[in-house]
C-alpha positions as CSV (number, residue, x, y, z in Angstrom):
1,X,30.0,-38.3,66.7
2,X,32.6,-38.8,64.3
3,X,30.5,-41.8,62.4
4,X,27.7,-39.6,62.2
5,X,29.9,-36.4,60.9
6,X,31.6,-38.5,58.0
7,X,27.7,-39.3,56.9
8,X,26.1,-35.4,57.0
9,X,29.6,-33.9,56.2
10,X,31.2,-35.6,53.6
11,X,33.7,-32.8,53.2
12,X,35.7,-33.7,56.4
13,X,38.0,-36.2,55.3
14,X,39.9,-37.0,52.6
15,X,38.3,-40.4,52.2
16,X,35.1,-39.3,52.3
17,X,33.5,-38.1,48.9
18,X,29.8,-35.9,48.6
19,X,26.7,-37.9,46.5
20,X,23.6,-39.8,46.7
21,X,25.7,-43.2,47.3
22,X,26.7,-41.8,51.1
23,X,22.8,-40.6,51.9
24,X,22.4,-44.3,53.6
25,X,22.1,-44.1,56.8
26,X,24.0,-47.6,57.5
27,X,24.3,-47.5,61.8
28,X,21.9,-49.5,63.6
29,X,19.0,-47.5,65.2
30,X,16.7,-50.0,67.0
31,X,18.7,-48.9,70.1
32,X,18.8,-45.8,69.9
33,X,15.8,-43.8,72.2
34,X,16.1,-40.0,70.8
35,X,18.5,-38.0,68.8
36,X,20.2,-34.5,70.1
37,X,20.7,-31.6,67.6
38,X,23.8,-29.8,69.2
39,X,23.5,-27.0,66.4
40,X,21.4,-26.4,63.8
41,X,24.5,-26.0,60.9
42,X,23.3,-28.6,58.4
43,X,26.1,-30.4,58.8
44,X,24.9,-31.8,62.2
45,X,21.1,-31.9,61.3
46,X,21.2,-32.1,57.6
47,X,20.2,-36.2,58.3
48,X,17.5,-35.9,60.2
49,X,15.5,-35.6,56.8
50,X,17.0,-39.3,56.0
51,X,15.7,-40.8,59.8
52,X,12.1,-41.2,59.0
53,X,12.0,-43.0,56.1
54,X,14.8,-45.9,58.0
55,X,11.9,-46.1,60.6
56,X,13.3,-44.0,63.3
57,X,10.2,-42.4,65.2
58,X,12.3,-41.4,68.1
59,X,12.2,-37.9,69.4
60,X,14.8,-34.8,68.2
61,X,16.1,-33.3,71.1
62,X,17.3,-29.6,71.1
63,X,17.5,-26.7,73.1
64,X,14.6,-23.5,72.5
65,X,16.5,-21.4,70.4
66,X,17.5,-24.5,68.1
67,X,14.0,-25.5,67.8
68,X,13.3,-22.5,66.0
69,X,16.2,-22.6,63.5
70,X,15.8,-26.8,62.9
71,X,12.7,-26.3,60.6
72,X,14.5,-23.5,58.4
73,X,17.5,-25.3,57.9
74,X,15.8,-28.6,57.3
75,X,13.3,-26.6,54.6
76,X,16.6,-25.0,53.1
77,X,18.1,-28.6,52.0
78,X,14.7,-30.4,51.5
79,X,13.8,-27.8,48.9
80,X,17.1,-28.3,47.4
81,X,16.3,-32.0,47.0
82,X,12.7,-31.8,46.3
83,X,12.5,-28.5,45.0
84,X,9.7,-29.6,42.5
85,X,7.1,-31.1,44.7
86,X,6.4,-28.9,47.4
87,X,3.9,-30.8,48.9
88,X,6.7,-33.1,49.3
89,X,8.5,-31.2,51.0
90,X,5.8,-29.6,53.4
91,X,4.8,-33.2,54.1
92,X,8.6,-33.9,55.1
93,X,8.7,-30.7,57.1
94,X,5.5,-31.9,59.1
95,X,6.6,-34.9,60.2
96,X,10.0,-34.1,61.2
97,X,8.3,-30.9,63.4
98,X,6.0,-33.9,65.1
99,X,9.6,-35.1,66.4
100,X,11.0,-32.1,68.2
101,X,11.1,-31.7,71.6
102,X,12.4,-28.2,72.8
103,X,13.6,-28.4,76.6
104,X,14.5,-25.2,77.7
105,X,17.7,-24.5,78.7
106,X,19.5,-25.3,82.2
107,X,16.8,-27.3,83.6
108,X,17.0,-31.4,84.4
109,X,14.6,-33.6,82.6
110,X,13.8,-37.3,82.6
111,X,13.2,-38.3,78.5
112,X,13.6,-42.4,79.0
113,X,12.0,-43.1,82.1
114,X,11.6,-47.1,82.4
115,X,12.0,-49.7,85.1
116,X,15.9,-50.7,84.6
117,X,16.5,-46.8,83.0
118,X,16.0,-43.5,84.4
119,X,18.1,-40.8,82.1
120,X,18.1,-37.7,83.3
121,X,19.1,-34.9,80.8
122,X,20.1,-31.2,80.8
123,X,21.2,-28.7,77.7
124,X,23.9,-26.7,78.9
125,X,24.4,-23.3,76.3
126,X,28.1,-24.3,74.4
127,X,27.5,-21.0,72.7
128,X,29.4,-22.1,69.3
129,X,26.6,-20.6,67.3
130,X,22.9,-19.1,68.8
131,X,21.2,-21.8,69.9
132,X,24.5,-24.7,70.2
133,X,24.2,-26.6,73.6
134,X,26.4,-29.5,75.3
135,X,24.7,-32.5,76.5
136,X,24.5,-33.2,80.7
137,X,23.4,-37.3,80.9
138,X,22.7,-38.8,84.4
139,X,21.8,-42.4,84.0
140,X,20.3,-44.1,86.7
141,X,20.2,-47.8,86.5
142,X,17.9,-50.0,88.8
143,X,20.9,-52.5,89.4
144,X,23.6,-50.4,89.8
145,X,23.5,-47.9,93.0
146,X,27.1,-45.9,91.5
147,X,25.8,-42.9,89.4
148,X,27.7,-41.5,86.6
149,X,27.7,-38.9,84.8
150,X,28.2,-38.3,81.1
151,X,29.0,-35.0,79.2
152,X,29.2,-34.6,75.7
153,X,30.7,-31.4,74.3
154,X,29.0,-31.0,71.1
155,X,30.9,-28.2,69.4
156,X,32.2,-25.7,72.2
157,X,32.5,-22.0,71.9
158,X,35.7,-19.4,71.9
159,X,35.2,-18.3,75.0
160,X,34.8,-14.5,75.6
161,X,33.1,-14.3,71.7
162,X,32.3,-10.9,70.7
163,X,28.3,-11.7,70.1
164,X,27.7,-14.8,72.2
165,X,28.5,-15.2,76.1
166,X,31.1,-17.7,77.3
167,X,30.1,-21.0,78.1
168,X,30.4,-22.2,81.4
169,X,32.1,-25.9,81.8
170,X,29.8,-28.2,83.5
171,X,30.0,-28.9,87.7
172,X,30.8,-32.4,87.9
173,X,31.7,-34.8,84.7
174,X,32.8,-38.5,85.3
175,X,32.7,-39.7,81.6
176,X,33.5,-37.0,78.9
177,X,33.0,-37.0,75.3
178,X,34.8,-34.1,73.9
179,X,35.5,-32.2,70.6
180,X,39.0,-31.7,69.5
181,X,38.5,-29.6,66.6
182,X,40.8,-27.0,67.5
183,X,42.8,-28.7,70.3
184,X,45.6,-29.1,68.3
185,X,46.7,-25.0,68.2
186,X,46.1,-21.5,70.1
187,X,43.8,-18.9,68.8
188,X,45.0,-15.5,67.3
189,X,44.4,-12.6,70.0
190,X,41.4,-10.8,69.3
191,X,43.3,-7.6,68.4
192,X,46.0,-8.7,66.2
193,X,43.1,-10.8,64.0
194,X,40.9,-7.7,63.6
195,X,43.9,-5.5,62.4
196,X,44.5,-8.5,60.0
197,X,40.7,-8.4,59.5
198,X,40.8,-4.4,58.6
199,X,43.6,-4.9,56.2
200,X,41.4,-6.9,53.4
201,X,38.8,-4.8,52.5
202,X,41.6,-2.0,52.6
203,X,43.3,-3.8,49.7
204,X,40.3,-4.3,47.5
205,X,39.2,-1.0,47.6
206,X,42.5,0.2,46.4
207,X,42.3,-2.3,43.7
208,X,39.2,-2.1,42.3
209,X,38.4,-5.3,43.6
210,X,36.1,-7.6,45.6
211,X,36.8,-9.6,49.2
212,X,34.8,-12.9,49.6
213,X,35.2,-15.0,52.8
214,X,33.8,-18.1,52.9
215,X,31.7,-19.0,56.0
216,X,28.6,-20.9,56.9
217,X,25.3,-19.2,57.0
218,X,24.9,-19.3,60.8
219,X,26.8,-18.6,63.1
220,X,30.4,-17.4,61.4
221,X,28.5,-15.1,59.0
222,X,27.1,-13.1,61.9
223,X,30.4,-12.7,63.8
224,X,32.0,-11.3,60.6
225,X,29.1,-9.2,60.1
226,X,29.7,-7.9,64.2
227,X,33.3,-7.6,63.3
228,X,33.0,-5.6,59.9
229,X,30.4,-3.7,61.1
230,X,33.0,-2.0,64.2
231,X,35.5,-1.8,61.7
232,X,33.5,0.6,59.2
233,X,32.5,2.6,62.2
234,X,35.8,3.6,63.4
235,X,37.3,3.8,59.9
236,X,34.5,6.4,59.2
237,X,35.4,7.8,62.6
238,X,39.2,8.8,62.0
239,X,38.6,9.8,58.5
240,X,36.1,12.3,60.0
241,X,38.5,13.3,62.2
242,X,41.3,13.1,59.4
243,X,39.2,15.2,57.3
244,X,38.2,18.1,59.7
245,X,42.0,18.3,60.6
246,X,43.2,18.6,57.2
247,X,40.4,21.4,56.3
248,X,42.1,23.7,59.5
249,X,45.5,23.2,58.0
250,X,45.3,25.0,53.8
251,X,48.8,23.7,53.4
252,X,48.0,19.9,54.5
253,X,47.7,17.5,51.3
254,X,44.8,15.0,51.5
255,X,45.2,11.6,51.1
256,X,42.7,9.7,48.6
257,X,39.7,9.0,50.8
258,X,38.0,5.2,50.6
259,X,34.7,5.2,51.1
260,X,33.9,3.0,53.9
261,X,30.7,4.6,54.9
262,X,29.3,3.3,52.1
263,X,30.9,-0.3,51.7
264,X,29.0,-2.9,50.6
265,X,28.7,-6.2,52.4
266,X,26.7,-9.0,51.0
267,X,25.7,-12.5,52.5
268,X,26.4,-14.8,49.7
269,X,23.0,-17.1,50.5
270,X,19.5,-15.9,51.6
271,X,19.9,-18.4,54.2
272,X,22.7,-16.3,55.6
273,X,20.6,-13.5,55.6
274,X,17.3,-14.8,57.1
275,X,19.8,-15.8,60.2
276,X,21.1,-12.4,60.5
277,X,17.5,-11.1,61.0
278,X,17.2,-14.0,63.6
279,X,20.5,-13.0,65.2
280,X,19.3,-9.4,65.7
281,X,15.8,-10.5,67.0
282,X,17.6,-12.3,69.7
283,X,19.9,-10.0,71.0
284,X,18.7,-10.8,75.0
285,X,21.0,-13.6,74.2
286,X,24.5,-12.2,73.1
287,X,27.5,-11.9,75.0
288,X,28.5,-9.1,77.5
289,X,30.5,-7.3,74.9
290,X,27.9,-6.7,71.8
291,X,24.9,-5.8,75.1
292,X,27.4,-3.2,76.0
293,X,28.8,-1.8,72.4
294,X,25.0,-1.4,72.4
295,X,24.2,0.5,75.5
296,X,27.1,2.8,74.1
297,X,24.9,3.9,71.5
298,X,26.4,1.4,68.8
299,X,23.5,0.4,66.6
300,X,24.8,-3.4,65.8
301,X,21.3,-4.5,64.9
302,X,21.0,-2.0,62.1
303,X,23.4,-2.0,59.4
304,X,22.8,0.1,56.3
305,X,25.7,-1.5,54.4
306,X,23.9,-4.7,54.1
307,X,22.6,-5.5,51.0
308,X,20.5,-8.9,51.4
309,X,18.8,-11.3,49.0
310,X,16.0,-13.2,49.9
311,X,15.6,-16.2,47.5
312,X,17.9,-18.3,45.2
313,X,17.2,-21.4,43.0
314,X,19.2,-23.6,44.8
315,X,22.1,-23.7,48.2
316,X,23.9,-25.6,50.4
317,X,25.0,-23.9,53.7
318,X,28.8,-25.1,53.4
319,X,32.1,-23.0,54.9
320,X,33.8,-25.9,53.2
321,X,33.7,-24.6,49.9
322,X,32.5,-27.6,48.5
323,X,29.0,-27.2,46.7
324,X,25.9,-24.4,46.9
325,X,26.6,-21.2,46.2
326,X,29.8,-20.0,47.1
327,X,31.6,-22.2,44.4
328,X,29.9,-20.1,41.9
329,X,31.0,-16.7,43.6
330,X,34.6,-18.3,44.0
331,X,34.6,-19.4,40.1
332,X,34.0,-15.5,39.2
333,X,37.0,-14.3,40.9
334,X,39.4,-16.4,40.7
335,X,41.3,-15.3,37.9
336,X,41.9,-11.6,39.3
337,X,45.1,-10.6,41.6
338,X,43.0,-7.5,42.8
339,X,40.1,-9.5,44.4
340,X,40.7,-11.1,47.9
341,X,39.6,-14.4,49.5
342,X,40.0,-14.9,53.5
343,X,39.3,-17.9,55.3
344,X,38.2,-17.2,58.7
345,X,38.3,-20.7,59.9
346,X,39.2,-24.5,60.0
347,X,39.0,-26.2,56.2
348,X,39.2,-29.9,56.8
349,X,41.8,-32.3,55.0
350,X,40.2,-33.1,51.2
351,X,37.8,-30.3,51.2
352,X,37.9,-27.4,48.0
353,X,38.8,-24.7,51.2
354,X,41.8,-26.6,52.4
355,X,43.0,-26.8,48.6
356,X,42.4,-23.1,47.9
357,X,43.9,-22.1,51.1
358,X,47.1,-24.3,50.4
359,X,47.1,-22.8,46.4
360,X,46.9,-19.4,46.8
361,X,48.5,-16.9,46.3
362,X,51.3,-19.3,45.0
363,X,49.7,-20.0,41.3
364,X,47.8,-22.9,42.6
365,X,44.9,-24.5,41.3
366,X,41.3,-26.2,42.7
367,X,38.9,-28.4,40.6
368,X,35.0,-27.8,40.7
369,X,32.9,-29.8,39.0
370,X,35.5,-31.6,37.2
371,X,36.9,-28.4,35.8
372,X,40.5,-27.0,37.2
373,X,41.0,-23.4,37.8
374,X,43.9,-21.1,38.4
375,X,43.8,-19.6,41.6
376,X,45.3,-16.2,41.1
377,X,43.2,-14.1,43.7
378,X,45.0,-13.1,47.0
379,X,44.3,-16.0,49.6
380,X,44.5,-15.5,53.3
381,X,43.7,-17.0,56.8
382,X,42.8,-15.7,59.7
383,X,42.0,-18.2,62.4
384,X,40.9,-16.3,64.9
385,X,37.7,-16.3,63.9
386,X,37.2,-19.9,64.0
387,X,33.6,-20.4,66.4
388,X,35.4,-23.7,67.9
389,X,37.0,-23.5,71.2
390,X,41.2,-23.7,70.6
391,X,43.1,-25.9,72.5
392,X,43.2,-22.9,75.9
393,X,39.7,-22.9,75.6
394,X,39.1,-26.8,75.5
395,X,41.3,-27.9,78.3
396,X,40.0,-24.9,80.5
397,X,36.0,-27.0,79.8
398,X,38.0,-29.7,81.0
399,X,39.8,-28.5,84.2
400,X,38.0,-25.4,85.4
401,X,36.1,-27.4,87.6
402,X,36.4,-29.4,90.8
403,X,35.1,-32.6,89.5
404,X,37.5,-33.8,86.5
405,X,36.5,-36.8,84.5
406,X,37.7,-40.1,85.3
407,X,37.2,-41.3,81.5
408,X,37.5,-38.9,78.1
409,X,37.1,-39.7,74.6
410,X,38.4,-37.5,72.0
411,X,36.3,-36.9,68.4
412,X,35.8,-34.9,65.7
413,X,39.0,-34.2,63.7
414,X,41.9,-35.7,62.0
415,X,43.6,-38.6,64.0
416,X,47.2,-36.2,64.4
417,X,45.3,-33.5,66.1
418,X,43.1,-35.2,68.4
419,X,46.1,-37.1,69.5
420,X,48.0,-33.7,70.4
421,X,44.7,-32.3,72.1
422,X,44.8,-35.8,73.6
423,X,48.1,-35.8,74.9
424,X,48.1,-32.0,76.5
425,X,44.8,-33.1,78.4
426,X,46.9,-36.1,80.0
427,X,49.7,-33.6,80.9
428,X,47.6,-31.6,82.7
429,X,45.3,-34.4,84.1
430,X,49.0,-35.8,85.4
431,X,50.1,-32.8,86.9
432,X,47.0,-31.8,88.8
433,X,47.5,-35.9,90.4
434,X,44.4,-36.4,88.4
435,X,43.3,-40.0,86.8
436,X,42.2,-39.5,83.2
437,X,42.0,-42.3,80.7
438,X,41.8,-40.6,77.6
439,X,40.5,-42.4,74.3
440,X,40.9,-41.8,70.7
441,X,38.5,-43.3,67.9
């Protein structure tokens, strides 16, 4: 996983740099029988564009509710490459679909069925973004009667997330694969990050200003939109109240009034906002928390402070920063102390996020395009709204269970953090009496 991450998202280490020279594709694929799309963000499926013309004709696995996501996602950066030949890109497009394979979800299947090989293969719902799954492997070799079996996390889920249900760690694992995006630190409570939440549109309003928060498209954008959405509802609530009480009291003076029932919230990319339609379609699949905000009468699916676009000339999903879009937006506001940026999750090491998180609001400066501006906007994180799974959340995937793994590897983030996830899973694997042999790349 982390080979493949430093080819589709350059933006992840330092090392790494963005441009036609990394498209190769330079890991061997005679071997390998099919490919799983975890998630749809193109940073995990952005190279499946790439596999055809290497002369990989193996099948793209994914859950349902990815299958109908891949294709949009895929369209989205082909037209960005080949935006003049559309025939190009439908052609693309056609192919790839031949590839899928939807299984739905929770159900075994046998995908490589040969005389020496039987692997047996479930998608289990990791419910990072609509759609996200972890893989279940049972391999069944003709020689070997000991059965084992192999879990790969894929990109896990905060558990209780206000739109998407908990994911539920898997029965029995014996070799783990495992994320460690987030191991390294504990989440922000859900109450003290929506007070920190409330507190940024609060401050450009009084100043005449604008918030931006850059997220991806799927996924991070929704949550925000879940989040803002309960915010402006009980805003508008007390003020109503605040108002009525202040009109039976003559001799109470009003406070200046913002007007929240009328904020404006735009998704910065069409892509963002063709996903937000999707999300609301699918609402059979949230969590227990947005069904029953609904059943109380909140109207979550409709939200008339959304103002949407539905085309652009050219965009790169990216929460990074990096390209697309957003660096556009960013350049516009960068030189104003009333306008706001918030981070809302994780910026890797070498990316334009991590820079402007680590500038601002101390006169810092990032470069785009060659060009260095001052950052001068207020800058602010709030983790808590990071879609990965913090270190609680991780080990808990890991230990809930009855059947801990025997073997664990550890991917997906900076060596220093993966060792400190690393080493709290061997504390706990040495406590329970358990024997875990833990690996890092």
């Amino acid at each position: 996983m982390d080979d493949e991450y430093v080819l589709q998202g350059a933006e992840t280490f330092p090392e790494s740099h963005t441009g036609t020279s990394s498209l190769a594709i330079d890991s061997p694929l005679g071997g390998i029988r099919a490919r799983f799309a975890i998630r749809v963000h193109v940073s995990r499926v952005g190279r499946i564009s790439y596999l055809p013309a290497d002369g990989f004709n193996r099948p793209n696995l994914c859950n349902e509710l990815s299958a109908k996501f891949l294709l949009i996602v895929l369209a989205d950066g082909l037209k960005l490459g080949f935006r003049r030949d559309q025939k190009q890109v439908e052609r693309y497009l056609k192919l790839i679909k031949q590839r899928i394979v939807a299984l739905p979800g929770k159900q075994w299947f046998t995908q490589f069925g040969t005389k020496q090989l039987n692997a047996h293969i479930r998608l289990q719902w990791a419910s990072h973004i609509l759609g996200s799954a972890y893989v279940e492997v049972d391999p069944q070799y003709s020689e070997v009667s000991d059965k084992k079996r192999v879990v790969f996390s894929g990109d896990l889920a905060v558990p209780h997330a206000s739109i998407l249900p908990t994911p539920k760690p898997p029965y029995k694992t014996d070799i783990l694969i495992i994320e460690g995006t987030c191991g390294d630190h504990l989440r922000e409570d859900l109450r003290s990050r929506r007070a920190r939440l409330d507190k940024v549109p609060e401050r450009a309003l009084n100043n005449r200003g604008t918030a931006m928060s850059p997220a991806f498209s799927i996924g991070r954008t929704q949550k925000q939109l879940y989040e803002l959405k309960g915010m402006i509802n009980c805003r508008v609530r007390k003020e109503s109240a605040a108002s009525q009480s202040s009109d039976s009291a003559p001799n109470t003076r009003k406070a200046i009034a913002l007007d929240w029932a009328n904020l404006l919230i735009i998704p910065g990319f069409p892509l963002a906002s063709r996903f937000t339609v999707v999300y609301r379609e699918l609402g059979c699949f949230w969590g227990g928390e947005a069904r029953a905000r609904v059943a109380k009468g909140c109207k979550l699916r409709s939200f008339r402070n959304l103002l949407t676009f539905d085309s652009r000339d050219a965009h790169v999903d990216c929460g990074m920063c990096s390209c697309g879009c957003m660096v556009s937006h960013l350049k516009a506001i960068f030189d104003g102390e009333r306008h706001e940026v918030f981070f809302v999750g994780c910026q890797a090491g070498g990316s334009p996020g991590r820079q402007i998180q680590s500038s601002g609001p101390s006169n810092g400066d990032v470069v785009f395009d060659g060009r260095r501006y001052d950052v001068c906007a207020q800058v602010h994180t709030i983790g808590g709204y990071s879609a990965h799974a913090d270190q609680k959340g991780s080990v808990s995937f890991v230990t809930k269970k009855t059947h801990w793994p025997s073997w664990g590897r550890v991917v997906h983030r900076e060596p220093a953090a993966k060792q400190q996830f690393s080493a709290v899973l061997q504390q706990r694997s040495n406590a329970a009496g358990r024997a875990l042999k833990i690996v890092i790349p």
